[in-house]
LOFI-95697 format. One record per residue (C-alpha): x, z, y. Coordinates in steps of 0.2 Angstrom, whole numbers, plus 5000, padded with zeros to 4 digits. Each point is the difference from the previous one (the first is absolute). Example, Ala and Ser with C-alpha at 12.3 -4.5 7.8 and 13.67 -1.06 7.14 Angstrom:
BEGIN
506250394978 500649975017 
This chain:
BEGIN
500050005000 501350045012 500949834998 498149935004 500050105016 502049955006 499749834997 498150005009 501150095014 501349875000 498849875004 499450105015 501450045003 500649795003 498249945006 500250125014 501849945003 499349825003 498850085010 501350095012 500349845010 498849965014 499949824993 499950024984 498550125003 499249845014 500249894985 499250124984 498650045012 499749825004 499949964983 498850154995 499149925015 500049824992 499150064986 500249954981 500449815007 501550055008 501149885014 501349874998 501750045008 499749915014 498450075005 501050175000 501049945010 499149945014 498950145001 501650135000 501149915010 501450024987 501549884998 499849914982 501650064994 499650215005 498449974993 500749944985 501050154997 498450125005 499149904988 501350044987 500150185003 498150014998 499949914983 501350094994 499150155002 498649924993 498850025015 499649815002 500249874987 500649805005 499349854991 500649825003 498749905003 500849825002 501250005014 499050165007 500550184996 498450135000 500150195001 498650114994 500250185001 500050094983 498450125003 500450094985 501950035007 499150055016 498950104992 501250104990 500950055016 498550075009 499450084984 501750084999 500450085018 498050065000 500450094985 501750065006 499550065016 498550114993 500750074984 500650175007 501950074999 499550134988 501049934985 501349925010 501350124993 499749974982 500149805003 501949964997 500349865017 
């Protein structure tokens, strides 16, 4: 169970990472925005205001932490945001901020 929890923590811990950048954050919450059809790159890009090349690397950062996903579609690229991903974040810092620090010494960190 405790390896469950390290590793559940782990990907908080990343998704929140990806999150810590002002553009990266602009970019998931346009995506959340865009719905289950996501946006193509370039869409993204002229909403944001974000050269292609940073965007690239924001984009990058984001999928490796497994918030948005990128499909090829032709010569188009389209990015959804994994609402499960997102999900699993939200569903993990409402549970950590509420669950009390009466155990917290027994926890190993």
């Amino acid at each position: 169970m405790g390896n469950r929890n390290n590793e559940r923590e782990q990907r908080a811990a990343d998704a929140l990472a990806a999150l810590g950048n002002r553009t990266r954050l602009r970019v998931s919450s346009f995506l959340v925005r865009a719905g289950r059809e996501g946006a193509n790159v370039g869409a993204i890009q002229r909403v944001l205001g974000t050269p292609a090349t940073t965007l690239a690397h924001h984009l990058s950062t984001l999928a490796q932490a497994g918030l948005i996903d990128q499909e090829r579609r032709g010569r188009e690229v389209i990015c959804t945001a994994n609402f499960k991903a997102v999900n699993d974040v939200l569903s993990y810092v409402k549970a950590e901020c509420c669950a009390g620090v009466a155990n917290a010494g027994t926890e190993a960190a």
